[in-house]
C-alpha positions, 0 to 999 in steps of 0.5 A: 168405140174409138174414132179412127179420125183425130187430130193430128199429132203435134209435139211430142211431150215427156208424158207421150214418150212414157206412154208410148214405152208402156205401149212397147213394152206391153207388145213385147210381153204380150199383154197388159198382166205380163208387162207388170213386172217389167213396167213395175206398174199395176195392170190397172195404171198400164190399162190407164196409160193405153187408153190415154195413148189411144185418145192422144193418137185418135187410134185404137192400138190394140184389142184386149178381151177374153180372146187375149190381146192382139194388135191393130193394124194401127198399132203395129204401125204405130209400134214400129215407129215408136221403135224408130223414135226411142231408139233415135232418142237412145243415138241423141243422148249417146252422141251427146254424152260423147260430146263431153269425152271429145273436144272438137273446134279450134282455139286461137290463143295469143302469147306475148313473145319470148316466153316459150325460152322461160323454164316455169313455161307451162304454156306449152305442156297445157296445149299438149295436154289439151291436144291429148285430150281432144286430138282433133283440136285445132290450135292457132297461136300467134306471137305478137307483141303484148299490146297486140294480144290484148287487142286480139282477145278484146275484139275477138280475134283470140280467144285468150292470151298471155301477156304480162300484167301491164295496162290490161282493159277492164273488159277482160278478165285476167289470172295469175300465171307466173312471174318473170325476173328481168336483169340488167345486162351488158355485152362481152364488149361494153366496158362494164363486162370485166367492171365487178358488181362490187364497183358499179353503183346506179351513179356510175349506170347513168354514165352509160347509153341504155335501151328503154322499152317502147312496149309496157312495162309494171311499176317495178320494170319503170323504175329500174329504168329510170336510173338508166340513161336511155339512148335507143328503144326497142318495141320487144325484148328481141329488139332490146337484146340485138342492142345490148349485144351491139356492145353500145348499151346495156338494157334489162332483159328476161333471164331466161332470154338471156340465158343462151347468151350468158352460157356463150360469155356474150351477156352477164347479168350487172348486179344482178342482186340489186338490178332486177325486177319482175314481170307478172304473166297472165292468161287474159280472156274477154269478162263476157265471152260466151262458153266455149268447150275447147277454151274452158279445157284449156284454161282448166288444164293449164290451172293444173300446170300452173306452179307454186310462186316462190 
């Protein structure tokens, strides 16, 4: 005879839940033999798991004899609320299993100004994408500065950024995006507008007062202007364009911020075969952030948007 007094029941193992599914399926098919098949177990492993289920609870669950089986009062107590667990179980892993079907958070991502002009920009496409797929997604974007950016995703305050590939911190990790093409150019009103490239040399460039950016610049934007005579600074590229179109400097711009101008005969390229240098753009994200749903899907999206360098 079984105590009715034991122990309480304390954590609940996997083995506890096998049991108390052979218990519910044992009520259900009325008995040890007709659960056979349905458990795909002998009767004599199921009569095992029973016994174990009574020791575990300190109750008897069930009777079983000639007279057929029936259950305790015990055991239908102990039938329902196994009910109530499992199917708590079954609304656990549906919910979770939704998890990864929807994304729910936020991402705070900083971009370096002016790239939304270029035409290769696949940073606008990527959120789309990322919104699409997590329609509840909240995104916070800031334009600032490079420099500020990197800060920004170094102390957290973005989760990732795009900047060009310029004095980035060991403490970040960086990926190629793409590259983009500066040329040196002059206003409608500077007396190099009408001089053909044919005539201009970087002798004769020196002669001429030049932006030079405060901001960081690669290798290959330092020297294109060091053959420039520099006069006047700029913090962006907005501020290096308001200059050049003064008609008091001429200054290397990204093309495609120029572009506008250059359509309404405001700017022309000087030379633009032997004046040129290009930026290489990056996401840049901290080397030891923690896993973040919203993140990863974004910077997995944007690894399919990103195109194929020339």
């Amino acid at each position: 005879m079984i105590e009715r007094q034991g122990p309480s029941l304390g954590q609940v193992s996997d083995f506890d839940l096998r049991m108390i599914r052979v218990f519910k399926a044992v009520v259900e098919c009325g008995g040890f033999t007709a659960a056979e098949d349905v458990l795909g177990i002998s009767r004599s492993a199921i009569s095992l798991h029973m016994n174990d289920l009574e020791k575990r609870l300190g109750l008897l669950l069930c009777q079983r004899g000639r007279g057929g089986f029936s259950l305790t009062e015990e055991g239908r107590q102990v039938y329902e609320a196994g009910l109530t667990m499992l199917a708590s179980l079954e609304t656990f892993r549906t919910e979770v299993n939704g998890l990864h079907d929807s994304l729910r958070g936020e991402l705070n991502i900083g971009i370096s100004d002016n790239l939304v002009s270029m035409p290769r920009e696949c940073i606008t496409h990527s959120l789309a994408d990322l919104k699409a797929r997590g329609p509840n997604v909240r995104i916070n974007l800031s334009m600032e500065v490079s420099d500020s950016v990197v800060r920004g995703v170094s102390d957290g305050r973005f989760h990732v950024g795009v900047v060009p590939e310029v004095n980035l911190l060991k403490s970040l990790a960086s990926d190629e995006l793409y590259d983009e093409r500066s040329l040196l150019y002059c206003a409608d009103t500077h007396p190099l507008y009408a001089t053909p490239d044919s005539s201009i040399t970087k002798h004769i460039l020196a002669d001429y007062d030049a932006v030079i950016p405060s901001y960081p610049l690669p290798d290959a934007g330092r020297s294109a202007h060091s053959l420039l005579q520099g006069a006047a600074s700029a913090t962006d590229r907005s501020g290096a364009a308001f200059l050049i179109l003064t008609g008091c400097y001429i200054g290397y711009l990204p093309d495609h911020l120029a572009a506008p101008w250059v359509a309404a005969g405001r700017l022309r390229a000087i030379c633009p075969e032997r004046f040129k240098y290009l930026t290489p753009l990056v996401t840049i994200t901290r080397c030891d952030r923690r896993p973040h749903r919203v993140l990863e899907a974004f910077l997995a999206l944007l690894a399919t948007r990103i195109p194929v360098r020339d």
